[in-house]
C-alpha positions in Angstrom: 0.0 0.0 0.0 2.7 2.3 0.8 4.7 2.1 -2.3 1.2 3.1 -4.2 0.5 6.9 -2.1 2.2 9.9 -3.9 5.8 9.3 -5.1 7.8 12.3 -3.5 6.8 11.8 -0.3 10.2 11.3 1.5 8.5 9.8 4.6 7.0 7.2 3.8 9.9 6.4 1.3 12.0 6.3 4.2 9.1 3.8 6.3 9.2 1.6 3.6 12.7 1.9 2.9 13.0 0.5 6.7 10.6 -2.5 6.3 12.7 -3.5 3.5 16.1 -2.9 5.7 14.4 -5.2 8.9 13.0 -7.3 6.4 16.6 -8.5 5.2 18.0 -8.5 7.8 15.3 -11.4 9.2 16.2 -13.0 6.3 19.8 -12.6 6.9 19.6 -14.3 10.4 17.1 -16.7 9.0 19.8 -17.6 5.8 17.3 -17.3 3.7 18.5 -16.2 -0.1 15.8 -13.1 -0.1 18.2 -11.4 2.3 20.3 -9.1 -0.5 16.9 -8.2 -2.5 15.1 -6.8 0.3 18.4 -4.4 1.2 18.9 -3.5 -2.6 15.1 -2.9 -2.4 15.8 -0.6 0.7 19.0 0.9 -0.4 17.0 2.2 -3.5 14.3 3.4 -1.5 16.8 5.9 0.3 18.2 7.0 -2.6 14.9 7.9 -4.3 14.1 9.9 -0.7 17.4 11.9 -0.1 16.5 13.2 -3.9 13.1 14.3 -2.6 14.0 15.9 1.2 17.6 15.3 1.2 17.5 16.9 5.1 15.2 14.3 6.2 17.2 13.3 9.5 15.3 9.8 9.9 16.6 8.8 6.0 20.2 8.7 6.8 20.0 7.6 10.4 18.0 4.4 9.1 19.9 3.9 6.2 22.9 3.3 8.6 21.3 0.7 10.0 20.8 -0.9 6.2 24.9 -0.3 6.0 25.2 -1.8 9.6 23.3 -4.5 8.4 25.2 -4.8 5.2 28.7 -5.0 7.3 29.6 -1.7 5.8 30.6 0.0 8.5 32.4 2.9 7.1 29.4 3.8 5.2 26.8 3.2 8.2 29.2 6.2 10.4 29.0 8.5 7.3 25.3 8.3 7.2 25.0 8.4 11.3 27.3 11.0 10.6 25.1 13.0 8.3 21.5 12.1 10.6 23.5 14.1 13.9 24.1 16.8 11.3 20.8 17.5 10.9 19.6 17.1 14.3 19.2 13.7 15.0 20.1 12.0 18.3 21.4 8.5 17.6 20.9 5.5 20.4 24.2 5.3 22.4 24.2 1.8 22.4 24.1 1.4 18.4 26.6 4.2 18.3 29.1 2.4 20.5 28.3 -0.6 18.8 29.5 0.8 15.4 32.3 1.9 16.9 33.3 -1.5 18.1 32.8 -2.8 14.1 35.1 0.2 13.5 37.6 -0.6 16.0 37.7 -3.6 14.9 38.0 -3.4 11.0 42.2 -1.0 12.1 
């Protein structure tokens, strides 16, 4: 239903974006094969919503967690990065977790 309501609203993009991201990532920890579409399906969603309200603090903080999810974890910072640019308070606890991938990856 959501991917049929008017096409540049950045919101609900960004909601269904999100479904997609938790939905692959079930998949992932599920190994089932659907994993990788349901993130490209996501990832695409983002990118059509940062055209439309590319100040939309939600987009990029989620769209780390697609990147988290993804294992890249350089990419995940840059777009927690740009979400606390604009306002957005991330969850310390995913924050430090990131880190840790981070640390890790020296």
């Amino acid at each position: 239903m959501a991917s049929k309501l008017p096409q540049n609203n950045a919101r609900i993009i960004v909601d269904l974006a999100f479904a997609h991201t938790i939905l692959g990532q079930y998949f992932k920890e599920n190994n089932k094969s659907e994993a990788n579409v349901e993130f490209a399906k996501g990832k695409a969603l983002y990118e059509v919503a940062e055209r439309i309200e590319p100040t939309y603090p939600l987009l990029y903080s989620n769209w780390s967690v697609l990147d988290f999810y993804i294992c890249d974890y350089v990419k995940a910072k840059e777009h927690l990065d740009k979400a606390t640019s604009l306002g957005f308070k991330p969850d310390p606890t995913y924050l430090k977790e990131l880190e840790d991938k981070l640390n890790v990856r020296k």
